[in-house]
TORPA-4810 file (N, C-alpha, C, O; in nm, 3 decimals):
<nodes>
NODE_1_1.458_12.512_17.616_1.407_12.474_17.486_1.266_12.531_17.470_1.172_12.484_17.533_X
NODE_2_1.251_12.651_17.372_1.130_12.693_17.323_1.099_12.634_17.176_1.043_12.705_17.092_X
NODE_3_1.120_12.560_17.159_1.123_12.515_17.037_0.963_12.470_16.988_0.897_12.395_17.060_X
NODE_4_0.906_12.526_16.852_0.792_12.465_16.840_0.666_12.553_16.900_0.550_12.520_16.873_X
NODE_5_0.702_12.691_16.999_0.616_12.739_17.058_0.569_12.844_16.971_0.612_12.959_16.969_X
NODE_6_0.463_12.789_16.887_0.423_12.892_16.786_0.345_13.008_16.802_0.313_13.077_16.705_X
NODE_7_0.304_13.042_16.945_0.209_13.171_16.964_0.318_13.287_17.036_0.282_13.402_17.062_X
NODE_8_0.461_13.232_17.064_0.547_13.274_17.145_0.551_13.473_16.997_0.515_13.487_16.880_X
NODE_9_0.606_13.559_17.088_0.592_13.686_16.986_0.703_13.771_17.068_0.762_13.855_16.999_X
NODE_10_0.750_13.761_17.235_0.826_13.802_17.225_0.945_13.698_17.307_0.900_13.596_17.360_X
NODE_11_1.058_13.718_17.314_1.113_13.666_17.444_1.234_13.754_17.495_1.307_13.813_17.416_X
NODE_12_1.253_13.759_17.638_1.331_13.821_17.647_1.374_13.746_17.797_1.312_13.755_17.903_X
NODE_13_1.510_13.662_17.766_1.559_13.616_17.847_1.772_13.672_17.891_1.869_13.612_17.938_X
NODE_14_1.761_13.732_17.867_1.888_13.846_17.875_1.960_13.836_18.027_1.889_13.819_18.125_X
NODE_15_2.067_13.845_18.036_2.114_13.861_18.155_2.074_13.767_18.246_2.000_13.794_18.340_X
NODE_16_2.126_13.637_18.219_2.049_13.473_18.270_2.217_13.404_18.260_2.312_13.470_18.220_X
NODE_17_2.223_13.295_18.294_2.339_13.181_18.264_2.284_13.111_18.192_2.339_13.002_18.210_X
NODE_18_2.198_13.098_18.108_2.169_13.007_18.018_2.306_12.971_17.890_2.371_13.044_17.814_X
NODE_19_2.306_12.855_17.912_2.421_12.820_17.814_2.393_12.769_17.637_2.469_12.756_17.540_X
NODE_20_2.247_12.750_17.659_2.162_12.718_17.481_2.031_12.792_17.517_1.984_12.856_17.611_X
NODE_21_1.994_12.749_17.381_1.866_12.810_17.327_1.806_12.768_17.222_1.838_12.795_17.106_X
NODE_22_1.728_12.707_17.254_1.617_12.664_17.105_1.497_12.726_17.097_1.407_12.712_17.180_X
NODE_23_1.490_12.808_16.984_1.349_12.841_16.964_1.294_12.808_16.804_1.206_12.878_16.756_X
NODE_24_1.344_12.715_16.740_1.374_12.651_16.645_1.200_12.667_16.589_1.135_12.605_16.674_X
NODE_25_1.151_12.695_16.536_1.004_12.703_16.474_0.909_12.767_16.532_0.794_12.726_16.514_X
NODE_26_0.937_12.903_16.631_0.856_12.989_16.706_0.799_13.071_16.562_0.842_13.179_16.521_X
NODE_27_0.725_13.014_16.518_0.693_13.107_16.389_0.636_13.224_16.419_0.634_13.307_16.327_X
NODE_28_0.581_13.259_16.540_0.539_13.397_16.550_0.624_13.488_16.670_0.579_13.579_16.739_X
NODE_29_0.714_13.449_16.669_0.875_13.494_16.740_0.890_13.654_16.632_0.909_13.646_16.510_X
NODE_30_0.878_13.771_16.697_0.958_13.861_16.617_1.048_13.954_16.662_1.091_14.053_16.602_X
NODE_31_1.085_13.892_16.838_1.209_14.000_16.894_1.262_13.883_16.958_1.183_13.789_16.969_X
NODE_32_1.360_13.870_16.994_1.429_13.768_17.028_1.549_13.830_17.111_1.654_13.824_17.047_X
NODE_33_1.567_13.914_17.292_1.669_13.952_17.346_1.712_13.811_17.446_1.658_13.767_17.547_X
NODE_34_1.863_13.749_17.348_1.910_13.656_17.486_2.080_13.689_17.506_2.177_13.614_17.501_X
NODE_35_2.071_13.827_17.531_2.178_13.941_17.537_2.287_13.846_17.654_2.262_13.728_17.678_X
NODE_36_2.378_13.904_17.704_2.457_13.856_17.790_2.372_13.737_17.907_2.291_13.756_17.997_X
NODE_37_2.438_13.610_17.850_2.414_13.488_17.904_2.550_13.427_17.851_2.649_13.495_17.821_X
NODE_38_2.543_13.313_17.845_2.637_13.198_17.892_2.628_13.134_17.774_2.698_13.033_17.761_X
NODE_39_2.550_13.172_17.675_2.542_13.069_17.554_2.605_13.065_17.467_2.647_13.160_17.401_X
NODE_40_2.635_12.880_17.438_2.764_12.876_17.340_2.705_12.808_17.171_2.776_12.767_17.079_X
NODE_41_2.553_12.817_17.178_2.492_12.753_17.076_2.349_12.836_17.098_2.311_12.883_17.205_X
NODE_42_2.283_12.843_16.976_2.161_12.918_16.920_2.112_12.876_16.821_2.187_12.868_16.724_X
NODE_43_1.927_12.819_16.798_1.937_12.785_16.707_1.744_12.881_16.694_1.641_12.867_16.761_X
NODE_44_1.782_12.978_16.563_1.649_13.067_16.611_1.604_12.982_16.447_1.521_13.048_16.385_X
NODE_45_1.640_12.871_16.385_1.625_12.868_16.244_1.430_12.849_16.226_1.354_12.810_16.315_X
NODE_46_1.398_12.885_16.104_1.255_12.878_16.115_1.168_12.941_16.154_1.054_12.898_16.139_X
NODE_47_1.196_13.084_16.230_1.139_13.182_16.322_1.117_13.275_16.162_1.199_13.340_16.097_X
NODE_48_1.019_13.257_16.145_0.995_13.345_16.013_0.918_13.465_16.035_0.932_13.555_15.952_X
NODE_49_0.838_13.483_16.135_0.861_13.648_16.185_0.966_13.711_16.226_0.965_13.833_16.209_X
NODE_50_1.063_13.660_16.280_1.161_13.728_16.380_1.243_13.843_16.299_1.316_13.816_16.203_X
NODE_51_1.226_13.952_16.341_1.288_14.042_16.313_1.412_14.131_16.366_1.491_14.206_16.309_X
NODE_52_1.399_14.100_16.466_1.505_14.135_16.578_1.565_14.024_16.647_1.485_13.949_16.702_X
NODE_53_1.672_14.000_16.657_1.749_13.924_16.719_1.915_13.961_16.800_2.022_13.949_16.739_X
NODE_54_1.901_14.009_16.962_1.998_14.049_17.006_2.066_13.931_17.096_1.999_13.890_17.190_X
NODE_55_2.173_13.884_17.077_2.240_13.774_17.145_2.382_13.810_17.174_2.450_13.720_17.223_X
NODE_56_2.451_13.954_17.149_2.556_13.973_17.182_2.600_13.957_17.348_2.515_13.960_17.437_X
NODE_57_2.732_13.943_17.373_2.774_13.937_17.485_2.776_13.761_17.546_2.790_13.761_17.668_X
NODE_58_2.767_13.649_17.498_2.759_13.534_17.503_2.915_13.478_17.468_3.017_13.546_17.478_X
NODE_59_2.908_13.351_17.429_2.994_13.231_17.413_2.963_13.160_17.299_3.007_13.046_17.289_X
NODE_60_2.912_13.195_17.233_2.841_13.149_17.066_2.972_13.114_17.016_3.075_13.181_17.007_X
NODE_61_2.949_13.007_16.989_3.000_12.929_16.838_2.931_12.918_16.750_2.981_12.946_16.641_X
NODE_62_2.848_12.894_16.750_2.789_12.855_16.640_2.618_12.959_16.605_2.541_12.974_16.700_X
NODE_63_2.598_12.993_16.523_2.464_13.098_16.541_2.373_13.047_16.397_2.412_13.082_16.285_X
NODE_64_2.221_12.941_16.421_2.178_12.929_16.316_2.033_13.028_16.305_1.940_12.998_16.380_X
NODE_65_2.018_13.131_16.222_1.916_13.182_16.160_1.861_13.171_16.040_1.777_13.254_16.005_X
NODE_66_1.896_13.074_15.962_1.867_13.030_15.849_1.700_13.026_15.870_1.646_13.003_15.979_X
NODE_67_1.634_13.050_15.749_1.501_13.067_15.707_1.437_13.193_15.798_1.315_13.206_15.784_X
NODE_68_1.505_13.291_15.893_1.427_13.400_15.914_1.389_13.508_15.836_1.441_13.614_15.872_X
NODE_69_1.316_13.514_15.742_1.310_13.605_15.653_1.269_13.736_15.633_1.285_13.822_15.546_X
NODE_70_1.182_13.721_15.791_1.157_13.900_15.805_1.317_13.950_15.846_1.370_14.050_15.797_X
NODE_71_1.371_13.876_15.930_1.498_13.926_16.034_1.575_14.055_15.907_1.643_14.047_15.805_X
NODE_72_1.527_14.141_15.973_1.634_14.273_15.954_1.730_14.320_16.058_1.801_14.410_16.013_X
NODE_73_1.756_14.290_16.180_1.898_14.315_16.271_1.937_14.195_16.343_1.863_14.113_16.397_X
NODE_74_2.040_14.194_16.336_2.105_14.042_16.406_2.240_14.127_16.506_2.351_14.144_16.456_X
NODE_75_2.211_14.166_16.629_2.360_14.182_16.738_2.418_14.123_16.722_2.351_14.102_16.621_X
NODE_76_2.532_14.024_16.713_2.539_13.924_16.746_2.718_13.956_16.793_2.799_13.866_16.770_X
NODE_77_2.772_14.106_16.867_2.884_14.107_16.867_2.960_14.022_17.020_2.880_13.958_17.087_X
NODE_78_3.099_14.024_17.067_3.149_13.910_17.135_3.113_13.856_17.175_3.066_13.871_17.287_X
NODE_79_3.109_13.735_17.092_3.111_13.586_17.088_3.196_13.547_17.025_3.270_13.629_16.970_X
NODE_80_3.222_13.365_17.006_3.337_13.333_16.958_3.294_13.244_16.849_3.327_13.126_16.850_X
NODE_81_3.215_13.298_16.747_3.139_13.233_16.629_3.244_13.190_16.538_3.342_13.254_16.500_X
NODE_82_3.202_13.049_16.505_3.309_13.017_16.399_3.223_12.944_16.303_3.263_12.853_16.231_X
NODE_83_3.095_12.992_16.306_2.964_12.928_16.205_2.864_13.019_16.222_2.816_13.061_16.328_X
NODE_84_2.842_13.040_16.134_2.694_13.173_16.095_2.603_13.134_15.996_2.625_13.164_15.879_X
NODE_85_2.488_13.060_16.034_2.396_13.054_15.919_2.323_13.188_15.871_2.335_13.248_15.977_X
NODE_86_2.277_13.249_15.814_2.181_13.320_15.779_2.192_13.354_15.655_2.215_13.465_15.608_X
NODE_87_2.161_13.175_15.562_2.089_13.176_15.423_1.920_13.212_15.468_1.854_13.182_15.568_X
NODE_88_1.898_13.264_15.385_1.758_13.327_15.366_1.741_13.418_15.427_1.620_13.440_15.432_X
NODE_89_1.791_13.480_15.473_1.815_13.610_15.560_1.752_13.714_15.473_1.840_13.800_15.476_X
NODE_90_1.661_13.760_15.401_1.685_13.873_15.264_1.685_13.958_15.308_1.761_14.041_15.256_X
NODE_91_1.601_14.005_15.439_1.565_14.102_15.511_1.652_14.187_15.541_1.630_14.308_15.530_X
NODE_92_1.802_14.119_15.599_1.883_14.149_15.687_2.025_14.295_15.650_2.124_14.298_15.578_X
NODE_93_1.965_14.387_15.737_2.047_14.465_15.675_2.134_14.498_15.793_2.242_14.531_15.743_X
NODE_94_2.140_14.503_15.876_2.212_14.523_15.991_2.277_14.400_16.072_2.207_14.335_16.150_X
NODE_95_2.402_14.373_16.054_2.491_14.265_16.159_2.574_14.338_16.189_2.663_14.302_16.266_X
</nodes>
């Protein structure tokens, strides 16, 4: 749980067993690699720098990015998503 860590700018926790992830209000979050891990939940919502976000290769169900509004690329390929937030997304031109 990074959640709330507002000076946080990059993270890169990739290639881990981590099974979640909260970085839920890292407002100065703008790359975000949590590439092949174990995770079956993500919640990057509120990260309003984040521009990059790679999480492919996981166990995702569920993926919330709602309110990232810089976010222009989202990876987010095999996983087993059956929920995708990314209202406010405007940025986003690449999934």
């Amino acid at each position: 749980n990074a959640s709330g860590c507002t000076q946080l700018t990059t993270l890169n926790c990739h290639e881990n067993q981590l099974t979640a992830l909260d970085v839920n209000g890292c407002t100065q979050l703008n790359r975000l690699q949590c590439f092949e891990n174990q995770l079956t939940a993500l919640n990057a919502s509120g990260c309003t720098q984040l521009k990059e976000l790679y999480c492919y290769e996981n166990q995702l169900t569920a993926l919330n990015a709602s309110g990232c509004t810089q976010l222009t690329t989202l990876n987010c390929h095999e996983n087993q998503l059956t929920a995708l937030d990314v209202n406010g997304c405007t940025q986003l031109n690449r999934l």
